[in-house]
C-alpha positions, 0 to 999 in steps of 0.5 A: 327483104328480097329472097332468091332462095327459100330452103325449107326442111321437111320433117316437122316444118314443110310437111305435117305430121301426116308427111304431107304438104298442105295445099296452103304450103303448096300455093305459097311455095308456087307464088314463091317461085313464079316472082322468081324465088327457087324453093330448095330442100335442105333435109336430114333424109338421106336421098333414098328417103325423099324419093316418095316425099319430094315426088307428089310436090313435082320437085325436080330440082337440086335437094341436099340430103343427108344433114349436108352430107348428099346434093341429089338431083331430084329429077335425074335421081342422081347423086351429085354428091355424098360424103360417108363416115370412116367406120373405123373412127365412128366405131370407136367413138360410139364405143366411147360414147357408150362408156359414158353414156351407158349401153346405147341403142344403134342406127346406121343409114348405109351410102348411096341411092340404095342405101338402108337404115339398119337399126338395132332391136332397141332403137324404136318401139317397132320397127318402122317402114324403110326400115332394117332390123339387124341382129348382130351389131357387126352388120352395121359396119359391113357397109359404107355409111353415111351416118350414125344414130344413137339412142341412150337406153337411160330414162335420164339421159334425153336427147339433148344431153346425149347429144352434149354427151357425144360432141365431148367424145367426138371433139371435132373428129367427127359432127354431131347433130340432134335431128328429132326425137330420138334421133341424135345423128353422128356425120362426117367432119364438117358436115352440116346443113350449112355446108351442104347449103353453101355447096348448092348455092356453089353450084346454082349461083346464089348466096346467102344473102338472098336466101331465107331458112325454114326449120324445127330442130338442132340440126338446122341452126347452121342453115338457119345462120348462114341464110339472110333470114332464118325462120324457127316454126312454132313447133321448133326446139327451143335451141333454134327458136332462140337463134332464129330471126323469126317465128312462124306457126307450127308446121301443122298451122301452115308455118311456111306459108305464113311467112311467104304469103308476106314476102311474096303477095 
């Protein structure tokens, strides 16, 4: 097949575990693009999160951001576009999940180019660069946001029953996305890579059938199905793994290049 398009998440698929871009990877994305293909980014890092990881690759072009939720212009810094949550609405639901789940740990990634990631004392071992530890709960909600995060306290409710647990709760009233360890995510309605995909490939003029997918997690199954060609790295969830088209190596074995260099010798 011909590919117009290579949109590539970043977290465990173009960039290793080091949050780098291998020399390899950088070489097959530039074969990629000088036959003509545009390399897109189609990230669960919200815009505020890319800057220093998009910068070092010389990307100047359109990224969606967020899960879908964000079209940011890399090169003018810009957002072209964003979506956020109605808090009310999410504040109860994660109430709700909590009744069921038990008492969860909270993230909350506050709109717009600025934006923060608060996060309650529980959420991780340490606090990570980036981000904001908030002692009171109401904090989170004092600020537009654009998506949530929840972690179950329980040793025996993992990632993927959590997530399960949630898009019962939720029932189409808001998404619900399993992004990474830890990381199970609650967004607008509707909000998914693949909407995000699809509105870039509205602005820019290219369709799906010219379009091939990179990815590792649960969240980029529906960015994987709408491409031509989705590609689940070595290291991937076996959710996607079993939905892709192709496997690559891990992204820590060059797993984007692995598949370029074949397309685009």
């Amino acid at each position: 097949m011909t590919f117009t398009v290579v949109a590539t998440d970043l977290d465990g698929t173009l960039l290793r575990g080091d949050l780098t871009v291998s020399p390899r990877n950088r070489a097959a994305l530039a074969r990629a693009t000088e036959s003509g293909a545009r390399h897109l980014v189609v990230t669960g890092r919200p815009a505020a999160g890319c800057r220093g990881l998009l910068e070092p690759l010389g990307y100047q072009g359109l990224a969606v951001c967020g899960q879908g939720a964000q079209l940011y212009d890399v090169g003018a810094d810009r957002l072209l576009a964003s979506a956020t949550l109605d808090r009310a609405t999410v504040r109860a639901l994660v109430d709700r999940i909590a009744e069921a789940a038990g008492p969860l740990e909270l993230g909350a990634v506050t709109a717009g180019l600025d934006g923060e990631f608060l996060v309650t004392a529980g959420f991780g071992e340490r606090v990570r660069h980036g981000w904001r530890l908030v002692e009171d709960r109401a904090a989170l909600w004092s600020h537009p946001v654009e998506k949530v995060l929840i972690r179950s306290r329980r040793p025996d409710l993992d990632d993927d029953r959590l997530a399960a647990l949630a898009l019962r709760v939720c029932a189409g009233r808001i998404a619900v996305t399993h992004s990474g360890e830890g990381m199970v995510e609650l967004l607008p309605a509707g909000v998914s890579k693949a909407s995000g995909l699809a509105a870039a490939a509205r602005r820019l003029g290219f369709g799906a059938a010219g379009t091939i997918a990179f990815g590792d997690m649960p969240n980029d199954i529906p960015m994987l199905e709408w491409a031509a060609h989705g590609v689940a790295m070595g290291n991937a969830h076996a959710e996607l793994r079993s939905r892709a088209d192709e496997i690559a190596p891990t992204n820590e074995e060059d797993g984007v290049a692995a598949v370029l260099e074949r397309l685009f010798p």
